[in-house]
Structure formats: structure tokens, C-alpha cells
C-alpha positions in Angstrom: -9.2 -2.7 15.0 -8.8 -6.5 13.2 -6.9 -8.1 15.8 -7.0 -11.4 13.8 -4.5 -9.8 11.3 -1.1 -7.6 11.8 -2.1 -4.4 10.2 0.9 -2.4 7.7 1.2 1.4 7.4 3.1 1.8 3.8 4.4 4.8 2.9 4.5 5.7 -0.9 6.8 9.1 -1.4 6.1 9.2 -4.5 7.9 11.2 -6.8 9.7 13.1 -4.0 12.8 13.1 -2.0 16.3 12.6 -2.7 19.9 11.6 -0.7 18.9 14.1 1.7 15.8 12.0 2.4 17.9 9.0 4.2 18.4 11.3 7.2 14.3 11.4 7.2 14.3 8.0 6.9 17.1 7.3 9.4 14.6 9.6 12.1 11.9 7.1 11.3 13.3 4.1 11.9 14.6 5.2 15.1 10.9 6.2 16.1 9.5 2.6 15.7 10.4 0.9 18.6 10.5 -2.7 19.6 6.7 -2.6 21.1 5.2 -1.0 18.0 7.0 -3.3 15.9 4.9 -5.7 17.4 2.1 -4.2 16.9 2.1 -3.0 13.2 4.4 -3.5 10.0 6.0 -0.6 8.5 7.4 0.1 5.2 8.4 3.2 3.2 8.2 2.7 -0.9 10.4 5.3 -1.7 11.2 6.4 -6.1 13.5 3.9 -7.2 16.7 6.1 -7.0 16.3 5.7 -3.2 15.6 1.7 -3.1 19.0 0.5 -2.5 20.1 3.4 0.0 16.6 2.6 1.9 17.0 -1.2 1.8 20.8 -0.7 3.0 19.8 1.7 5.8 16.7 -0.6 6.8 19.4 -3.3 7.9 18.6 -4.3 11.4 15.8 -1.5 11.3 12.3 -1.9 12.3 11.0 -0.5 8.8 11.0 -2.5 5.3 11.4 -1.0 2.3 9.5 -0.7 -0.9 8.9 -0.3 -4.8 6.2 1.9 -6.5 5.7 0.1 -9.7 7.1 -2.7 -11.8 7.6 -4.2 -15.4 5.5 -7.0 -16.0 8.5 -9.0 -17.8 11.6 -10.3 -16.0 14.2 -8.4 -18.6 14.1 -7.1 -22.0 14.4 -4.4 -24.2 12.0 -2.1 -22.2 13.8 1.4 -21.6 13.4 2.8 -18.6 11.5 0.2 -16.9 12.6 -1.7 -14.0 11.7 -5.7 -13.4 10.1 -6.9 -10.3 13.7 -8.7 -10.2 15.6 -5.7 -10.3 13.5 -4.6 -7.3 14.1 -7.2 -5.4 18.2 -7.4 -6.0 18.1 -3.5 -4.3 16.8 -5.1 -1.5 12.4 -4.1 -1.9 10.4 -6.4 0.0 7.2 -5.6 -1.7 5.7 -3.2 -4.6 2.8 -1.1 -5.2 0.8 -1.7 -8.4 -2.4 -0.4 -10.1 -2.1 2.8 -7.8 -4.6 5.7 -9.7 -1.8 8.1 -10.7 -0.1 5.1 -12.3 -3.7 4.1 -13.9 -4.8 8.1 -14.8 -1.0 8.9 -15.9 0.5 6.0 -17.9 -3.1 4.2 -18.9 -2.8 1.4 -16.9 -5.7 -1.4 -16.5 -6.7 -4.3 -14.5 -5.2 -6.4 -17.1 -1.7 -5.0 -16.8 -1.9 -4.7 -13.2 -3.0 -8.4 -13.1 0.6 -8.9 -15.0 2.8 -7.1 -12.7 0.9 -8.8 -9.6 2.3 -12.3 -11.3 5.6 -10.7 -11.8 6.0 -9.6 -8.3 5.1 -13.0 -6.7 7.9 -14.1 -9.2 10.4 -12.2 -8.1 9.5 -12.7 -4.2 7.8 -9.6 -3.9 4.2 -8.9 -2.1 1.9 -6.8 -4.7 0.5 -4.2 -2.6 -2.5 -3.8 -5.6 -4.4 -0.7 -5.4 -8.3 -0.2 -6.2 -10.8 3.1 -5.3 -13.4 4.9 -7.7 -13.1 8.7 -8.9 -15.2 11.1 -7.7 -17.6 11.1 -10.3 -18.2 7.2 -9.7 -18.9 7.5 -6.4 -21.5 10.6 -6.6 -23.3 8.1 -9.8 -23.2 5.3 -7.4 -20.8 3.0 -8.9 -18.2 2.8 -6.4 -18.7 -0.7 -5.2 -19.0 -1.6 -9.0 -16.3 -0.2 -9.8 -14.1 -1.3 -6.8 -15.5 -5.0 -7.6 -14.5 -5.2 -11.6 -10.6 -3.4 -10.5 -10.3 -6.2 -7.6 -11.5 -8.9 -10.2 -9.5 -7.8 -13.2 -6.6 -6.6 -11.1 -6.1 -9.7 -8.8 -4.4 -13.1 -10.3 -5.6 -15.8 -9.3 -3.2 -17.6 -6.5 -3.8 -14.5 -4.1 -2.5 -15.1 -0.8 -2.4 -13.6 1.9 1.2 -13.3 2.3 2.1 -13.0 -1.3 -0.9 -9.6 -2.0 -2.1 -6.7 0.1 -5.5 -4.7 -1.1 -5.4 -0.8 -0.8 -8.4 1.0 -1.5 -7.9 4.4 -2.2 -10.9 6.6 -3.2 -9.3 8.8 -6.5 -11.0 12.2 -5.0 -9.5 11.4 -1.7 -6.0 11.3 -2.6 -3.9 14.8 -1.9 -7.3 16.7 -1.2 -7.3 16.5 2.1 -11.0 14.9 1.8 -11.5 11.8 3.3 -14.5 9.1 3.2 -16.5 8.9 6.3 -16.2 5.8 8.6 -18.9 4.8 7.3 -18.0 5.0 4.0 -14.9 2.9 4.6 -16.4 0.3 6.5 -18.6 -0.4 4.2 -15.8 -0.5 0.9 -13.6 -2.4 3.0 -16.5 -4.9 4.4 -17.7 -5.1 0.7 -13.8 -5.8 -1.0 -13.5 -8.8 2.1 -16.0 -10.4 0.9 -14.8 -10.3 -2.4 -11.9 -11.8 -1.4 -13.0 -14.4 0.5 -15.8 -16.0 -2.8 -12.5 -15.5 -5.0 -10.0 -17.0 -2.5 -11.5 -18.9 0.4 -9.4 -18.1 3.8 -6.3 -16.2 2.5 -9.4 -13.5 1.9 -10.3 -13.9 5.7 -6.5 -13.3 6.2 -5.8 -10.7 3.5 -4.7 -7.4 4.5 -7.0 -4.4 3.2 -5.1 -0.7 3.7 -7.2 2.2 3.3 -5.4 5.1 1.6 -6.4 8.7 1.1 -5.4 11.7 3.2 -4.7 9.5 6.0 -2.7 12.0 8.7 -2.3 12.4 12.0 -5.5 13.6 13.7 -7.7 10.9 11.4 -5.7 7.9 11.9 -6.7 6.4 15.0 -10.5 6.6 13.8 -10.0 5.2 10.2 -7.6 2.3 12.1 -10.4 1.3 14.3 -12.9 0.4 11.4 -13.4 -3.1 11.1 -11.7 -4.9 8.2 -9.5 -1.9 7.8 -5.6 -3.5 8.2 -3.0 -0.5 7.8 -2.8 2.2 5.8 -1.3 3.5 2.3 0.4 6.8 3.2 1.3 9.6 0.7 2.0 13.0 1.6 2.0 12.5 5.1 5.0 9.8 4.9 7.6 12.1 3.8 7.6 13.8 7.5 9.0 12.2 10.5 6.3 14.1 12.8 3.3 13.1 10.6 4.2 9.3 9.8 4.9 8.6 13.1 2.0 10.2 14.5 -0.1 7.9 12.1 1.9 5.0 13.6 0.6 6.6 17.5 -2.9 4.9 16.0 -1.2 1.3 17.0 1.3 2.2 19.6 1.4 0.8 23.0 3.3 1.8 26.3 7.2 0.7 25.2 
């Protein structure tokens, strides 16, 4: 593991869960303990129907909470959407952006990534800005390529690293159960460093990289051992105490 840098397992539930779900959440934050704490950040982005209940529960907790998307503008006659502002004032401590189903679902580019990115900084909140090719990419060798132009178009400049977080996800990883060799990882994650570090001198040394893609308990430890690899972006396996907190067991020490 990167010792230089305090790796962060993120959570992303997705479209899923409800009232119910604070009891799940309530289990989790009981099963981060002071030692692990120390060890790793957690955080659980949860719809935004759940934000404020989340945020009000974290109080005192070990685990921050989380937003899955923003609005690029502050306020405005945008139904539906919700500003990075709005976020914030239910209590999110950071947001994910640019994440594949966002970019496959609602047509979302670098470009409008880019503006949310500036809009979370605005509001206070880290951009947790998601890259990773589709399976077709990778097999025509364009994954680095196409990693390299998302991270380019996708990241404003002003980049630190305690305003952004990178998560690569491989696209034909995500929900398949199919996961990247070690290999495979280390070299995306050695290759989007040193993007990072031409584009933004030391807050690349210091920025942290997540991997996501059917990250679960019996892979975690291995994928959180490759270098350069800082935490993890957590889907399906999040919404269950037993499996997020077995993903955590990767950086847990004798509390």
C-alpha cells in the first residue's frame, strides 16, 4: 500500500436504499473503530433523499457522507437538479462526478464534468471525478488513451489534493463481477499519477487515486496493496454491512 497518502473507501449506493437504509448505515459506523479510522477514510454517497439523514446520523461517527452528482450552476431554473450548495447545506462532504452511468445515461462529457468539479470546489466540496474505458476500448488498446483525454478534459485546473480525488473505474468492470488484474491496475493507476503530477506538480504526488469495479471482500486486500492505488470506489458491495466492512478488513489493524 501508499503509505505516503491516507487511502478512502467511498461507497456509491447508487440508486438504492431508503429510510430503512439508516439502520445499515448506523451498523457501519459502529464497525469502524477508532484504529481503522486511523488508518483509512470512509464515506458512504448515498441518493440524495438519504443525504441529510446520513449527514445527521454521521455526527460524531467515524464515516462522512456523500453526493452522487451535482449541477454545475449555484441556483437556477434547473428542475430537478440539485447545486453543489444544496449538497453541501445537507451536510455532503464531497461528490462524485463524471461516474460512467452518469456519462452512458444522461450524456455527460469531460467538459461538463470539468464544470461540476469547479462547482464542487465552490461549494466546499471534494470532486471525487471518475475516469475508466469500456470494454471495447480496452480490447482496441485505447484504454490509456482514453483514460488520459477523460483526466485532461475532466480535471480543472487548480486540482489539489485536498479539494479532487481520481477514481478509475474500468466501464466492463462495474456490476460484472470482472475485475482488472493487478497488473492491469498498476499500470492505469501508475500511468493516471503521472498525469497528475505533469498537470499539477506535487498535489499529483499527493492526489488520491481510488480504483473502482467489483471491489468485494475476497479481492480487496490484493487490489489495496497495488502501488499508487489510495482507496476504493465501492458499488454493490457498500450497501451490506458484512461486505463493506470486510473491504475495510484490507486496512484494519489490531484495535
Amino acid at each position: 500500500m501508499n503509505s505516503q497518502i491516507k487511502p478512502l473507501v467511498a461507497g456509491n449506493w447508487k440508486m438504492n436504499g431508503h429510510r430503512a437504509q439508516l439502520a445499515t448505515f448506523a451498523q457501519m459506523c459502529r464497525g469502524v473503530g477508532p484504529a481503522l479510522a486511523k488508518s483509512v477514510d470512509v464515506m458512504i454517497c448515498p441518493p440524495a433523499t438519504l443525504i441529510y439523514s446520513l449527514a445527521a446520523a454521521a455526527v460524531g461517527e467515524r464515516i462522512a457522507v456523500g453526493a452522487q452528482d451535482c449541477h454545475a450552476a449555484a441556483s437556477g431554473a434547473h428542475t430537478g437538479d440539485l447545486s453543489a450548495e444544496m449538497l453541501a447545506d445537507c451536510g455532503a462532504r464531497a461528490v462524485i462526478l463524471g461516474h460512467s452511468e452518469r456519462r452512458a445515461d444522461h450524456g455527460e462529457t469531460d467538459r461538463s464534468v470539468n464544470g461540476k468539479a469547479l462547482a464542487a470546489w465552490r461549494a466546499g466540496l471534494t470532486a471525487i471525478i471518475c475516469v475508466g474505458e469500456t470494454e471495447a476500448e480496452r480490447k482496441a488498446g485505447r484504454a490509456v488513451e482514453v483514460v488520459s483525454g477523460q483526466l485532461a478534459g475532466s480535471v480543472p485546473e487548480g486540482a489539489r489534493s485536498d479539494n479532487t480525488v481520481i477514481a478509475y473505474e474500468p466501464v466492463w468492470a462495474i456490476g460484472t463481477g470482472l475485475t482488472p488484474t493487478a497488473d492491469d491496475v498498476e499500470e492505469m493507476h501508475r500511468e493516471i499519477r503521472s498525469r497528475l503530477c505533469a498537470s499539477f506538480g506535487d498535489h499529483g504526488k499527493d492526489m488520491r487515486i481510488l480504483y473502482g469495479g467489483s471491489v468485494k471482500p475476497g479481492n480487496a486486500k490484493e487490489l489495496m496493496a497495488v502501488a499508487n492505488v489510495n482507496g476504493a470506489l465501492v458499488g454493490g458491495a457498500s450497501l451490506k454491512t458484512d461486505d463493506f466492512l470486510g473491504i475495510l478488513d484490507a486496512y484494519r489493524v489490531t484495535e
